[in-house]
C-alpha positions as CSV (number, residue, x, y, z in Angstrom):
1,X,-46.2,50.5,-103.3
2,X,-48.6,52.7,-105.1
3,X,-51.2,52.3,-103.2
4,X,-49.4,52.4,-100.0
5,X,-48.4,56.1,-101.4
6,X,-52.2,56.9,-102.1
7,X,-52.8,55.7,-98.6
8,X,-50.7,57.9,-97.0
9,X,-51.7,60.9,-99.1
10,X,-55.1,60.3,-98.4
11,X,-54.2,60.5,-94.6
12,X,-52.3,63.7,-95.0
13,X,-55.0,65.5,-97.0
14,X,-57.6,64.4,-94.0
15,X,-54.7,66.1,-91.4
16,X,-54.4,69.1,-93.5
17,X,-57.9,69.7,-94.2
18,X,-59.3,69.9,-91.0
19,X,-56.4,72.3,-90.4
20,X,-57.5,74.6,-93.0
21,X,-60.6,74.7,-91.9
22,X,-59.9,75.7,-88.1
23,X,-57.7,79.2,-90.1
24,X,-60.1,79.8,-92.0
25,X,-63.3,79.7,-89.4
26,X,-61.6,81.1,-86.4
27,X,-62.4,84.0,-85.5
28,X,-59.3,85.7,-85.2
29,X,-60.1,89.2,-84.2
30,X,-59.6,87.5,-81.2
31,X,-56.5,87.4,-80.5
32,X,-54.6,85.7,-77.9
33,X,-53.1,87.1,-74.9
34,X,-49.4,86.0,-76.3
35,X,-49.2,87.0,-80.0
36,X,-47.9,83.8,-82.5
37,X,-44.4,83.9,-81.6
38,X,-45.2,83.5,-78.1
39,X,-47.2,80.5,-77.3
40,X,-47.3,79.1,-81.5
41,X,-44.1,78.7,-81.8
42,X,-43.3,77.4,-78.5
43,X,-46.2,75.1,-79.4
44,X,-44.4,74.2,-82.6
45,X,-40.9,73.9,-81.1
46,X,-42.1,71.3,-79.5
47,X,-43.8,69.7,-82.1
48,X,-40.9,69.7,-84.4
49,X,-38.5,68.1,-81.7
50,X,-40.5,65.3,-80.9
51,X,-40.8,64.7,-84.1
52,X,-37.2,65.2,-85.0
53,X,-36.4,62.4,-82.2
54,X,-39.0,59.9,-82.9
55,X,-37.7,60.1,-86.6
56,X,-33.8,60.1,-85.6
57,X,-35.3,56.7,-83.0
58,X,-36.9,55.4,-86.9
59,X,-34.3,55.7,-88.8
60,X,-31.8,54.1,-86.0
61,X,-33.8,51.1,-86.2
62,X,-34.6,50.6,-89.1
63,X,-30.3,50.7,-90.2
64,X,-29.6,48.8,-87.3
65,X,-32.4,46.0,-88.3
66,X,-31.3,46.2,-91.8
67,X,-27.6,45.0,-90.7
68,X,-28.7,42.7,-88.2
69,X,-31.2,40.8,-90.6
70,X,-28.9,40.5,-93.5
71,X,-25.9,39.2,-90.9
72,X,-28.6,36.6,-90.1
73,X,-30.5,35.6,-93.4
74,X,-26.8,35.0,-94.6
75,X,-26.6,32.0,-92.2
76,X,-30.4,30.9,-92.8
77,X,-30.5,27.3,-94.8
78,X,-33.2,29.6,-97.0
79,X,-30.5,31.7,-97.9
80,X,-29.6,32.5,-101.5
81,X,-28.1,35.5,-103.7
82,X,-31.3,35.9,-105.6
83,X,-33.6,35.7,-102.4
84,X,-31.0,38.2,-100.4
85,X,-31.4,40.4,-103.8
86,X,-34.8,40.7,-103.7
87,X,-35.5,41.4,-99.6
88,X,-32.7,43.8,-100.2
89,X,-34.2,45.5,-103.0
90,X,-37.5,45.5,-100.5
91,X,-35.8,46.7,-98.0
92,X,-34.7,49.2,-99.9
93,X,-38.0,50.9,-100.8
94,X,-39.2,50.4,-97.2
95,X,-36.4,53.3,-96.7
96,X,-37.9,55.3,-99.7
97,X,-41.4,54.8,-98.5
98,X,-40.0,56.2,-95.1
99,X,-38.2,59.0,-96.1
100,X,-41.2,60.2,-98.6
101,X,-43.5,60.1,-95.4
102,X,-40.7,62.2,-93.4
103,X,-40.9,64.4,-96.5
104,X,-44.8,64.8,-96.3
105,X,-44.5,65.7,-92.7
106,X,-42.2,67.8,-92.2
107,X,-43.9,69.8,-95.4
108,X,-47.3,69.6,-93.4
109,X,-45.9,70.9,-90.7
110,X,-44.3,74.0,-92.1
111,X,-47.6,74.7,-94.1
112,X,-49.1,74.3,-90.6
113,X,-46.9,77.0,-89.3
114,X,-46.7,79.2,-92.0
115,X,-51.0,79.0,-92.7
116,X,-51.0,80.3,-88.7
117,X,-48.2,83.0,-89.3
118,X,-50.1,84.5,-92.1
119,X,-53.5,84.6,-90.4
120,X,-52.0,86.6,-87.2
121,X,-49.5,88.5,-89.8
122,X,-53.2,89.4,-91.3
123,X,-54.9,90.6,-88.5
């Protein structure tokens, strides 16, 4: 699980960077024609909502699977306490794993927003 964590934080520090790097080297004398609450944010808006629906589409699934699995595993001939236990107890930091990721985004994405809103707030 660890390193499945490391993974992903190595992914999000290669998104962010990148990002940091385009505020900081732009030259933003120049400014756009529609200042950041203008084209930014609709930008953003949209950003936010497809993520917010391909999340809400995640999260259905993976509640709905968890129910349906379990309904079935209970009839498998493989089926016992301990085994339903343990891919319960997997299951279960699956969701964790998720949720930290949905975390890590959403928290990439406000830094995203806030790092522009400071740079046109600046000049």
């Amino acid at each position: 699980m660890n390193e499945v964590m490391d993974q992903w934080t190595k992914m999000m520090e290669k998104m962010w960077s990148p990002w940091q790097k385009v505020m900081t080297d732009f030259p933003w004398p120049m400014k756009p024609e529609t200042p950041f609450p203008g084209k930014w944010s609709s930008w953003f808006a949209a950003l936010r909502s497809s993520y917010e629906i391909n999340l809400s589409w995640w999260q259905t699934f993976m509640e709905q699977s968890e129910e349906m699995f379990f309904k079935m595993f209970k009839e498998a001939p493989i089926h016992t306490q301990a085994l339903e236990q343990q891919l319960r107890e997997f299951w279960e930091v699956l969701t964790k794993a998720q949720k930290t990721q949905t975390d890590i985004v959403k928290e990439q994405l406000q830094r995203m927003e806030n790092l522009l809103k400071e740079k046109e707030e600046g000049h």
